[in-house]
N, C-alpha and C positions, 0 to 999 in steps of 0.2 A: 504494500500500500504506500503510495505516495505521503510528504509529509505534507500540511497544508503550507499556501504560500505567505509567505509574512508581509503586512499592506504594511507598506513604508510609511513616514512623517511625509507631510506635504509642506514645505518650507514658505512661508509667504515672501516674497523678496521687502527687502528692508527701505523704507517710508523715503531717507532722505534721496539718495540715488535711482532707485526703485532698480533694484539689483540684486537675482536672487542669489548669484557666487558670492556679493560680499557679505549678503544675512549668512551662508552657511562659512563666510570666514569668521565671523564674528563669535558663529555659533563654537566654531572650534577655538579659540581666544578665551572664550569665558572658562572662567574658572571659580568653582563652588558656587555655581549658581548665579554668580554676579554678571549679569548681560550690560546691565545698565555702564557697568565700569569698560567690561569689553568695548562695548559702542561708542565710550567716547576716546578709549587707546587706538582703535579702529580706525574713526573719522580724524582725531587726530594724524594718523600716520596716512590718511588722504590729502590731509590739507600740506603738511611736509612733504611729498612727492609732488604736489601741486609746486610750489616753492622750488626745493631741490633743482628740478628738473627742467620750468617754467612753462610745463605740455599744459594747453587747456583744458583740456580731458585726461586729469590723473587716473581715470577708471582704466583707461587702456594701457598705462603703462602697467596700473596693477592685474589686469586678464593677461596681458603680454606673460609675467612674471608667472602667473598660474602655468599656462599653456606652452610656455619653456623647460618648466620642472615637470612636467606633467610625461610619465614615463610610456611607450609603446608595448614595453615586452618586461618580464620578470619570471623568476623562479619560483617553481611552487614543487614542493618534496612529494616523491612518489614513490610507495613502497611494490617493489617488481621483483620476484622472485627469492625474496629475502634481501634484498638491499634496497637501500634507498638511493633514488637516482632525483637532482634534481632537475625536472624539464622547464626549459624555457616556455610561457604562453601567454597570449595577446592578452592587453589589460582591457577591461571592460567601461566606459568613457565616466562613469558615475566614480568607479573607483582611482581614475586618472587624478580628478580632482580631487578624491578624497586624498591622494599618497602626497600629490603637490603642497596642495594646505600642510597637512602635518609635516612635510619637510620643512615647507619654509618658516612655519615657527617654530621646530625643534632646530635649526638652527640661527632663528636669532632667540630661542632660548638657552642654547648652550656659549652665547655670548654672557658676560658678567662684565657689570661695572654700572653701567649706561641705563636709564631709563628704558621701556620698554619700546613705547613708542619710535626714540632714536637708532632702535636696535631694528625692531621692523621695517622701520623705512628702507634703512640704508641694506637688509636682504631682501626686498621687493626690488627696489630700484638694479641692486647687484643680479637677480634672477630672470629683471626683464633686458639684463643686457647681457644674458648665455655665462654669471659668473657666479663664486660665491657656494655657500655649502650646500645647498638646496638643489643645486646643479648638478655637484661634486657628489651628492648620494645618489641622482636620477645617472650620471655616466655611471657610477658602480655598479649600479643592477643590471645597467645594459652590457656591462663588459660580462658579469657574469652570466646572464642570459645566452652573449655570445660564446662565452666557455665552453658552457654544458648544450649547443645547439645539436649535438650528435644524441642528444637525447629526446630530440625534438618530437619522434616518431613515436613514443614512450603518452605523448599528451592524449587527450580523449575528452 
């Protein structure tokens, strides 16, 4: 028997922008429940790319920034005959986003010193220009994807 299908959250895109990628960056930003604080480290680090950069539509430098980190291929472990092989396979477009976001704030959270905002900016702005750790974790997965590609035929 099949398991049932799990209905997702329906995201409403976020009031000032009207933009449903930055509600679910925001959503990933908060922490212990504090949206209100996220929203405004968020729109903060909009209005500093705004500045920084002097693009009139900071929104594109931060989709840019998404859809740079945002990975093609990855590993996923599969056990074949008593070993585990890892095979390379296509990322699914919901999960792109979701790997992009979490890289790019795990790495401007493993910066220390700086405000948070200051730290965001400057790996949005570094991610929409192909640099930076958020990048530097999306090439790892692909080099390893290409590694293990001889186990390609392994996928299903």
């Amino acid at each position: 028997m099949r398991r049932k299908i799990k209905s997702k959250n329906e995201i409403k895109p976020e009031s000032v922008y009207n933009s449903l990628l930055l509600e679910k960056f925001i959503n990933y930003v908060m922490k212990d429940g504090k949206k209100s604080l996220a929203r405004k480290i968020v729109y903060q680090t909009i209005d500093q790319i705004k500045k920084q950069t002097k693009a009139e539509n900071p929104l594109e430098i931060f989709e840019l920034a998404i859809k740079n980190t945002s990975p093609l291929l990855e590993v996923k472990s599969r056990r074949i005959g008593g070993a585990n092989y890892q095979v390379p396979i296509e990322v699914r477009p919901e999960r792109k986003t979701t790997l992009a976001i979490r890289w790019i704030l795990e790495g401007a959270r493993a910066k220390k010193g700086s405000n948070m905002v200051k730290i965001l900016t400057e790996e949005l702005i570094a991610a929409s220009k192909n640099e930076g750790i958020a990048i530097k974790k999306k090439e790892n997965v692909h080099k390893m994807a290409e590694a293990n590609r001889a186990f390609a035929h392994f996928a299903w």
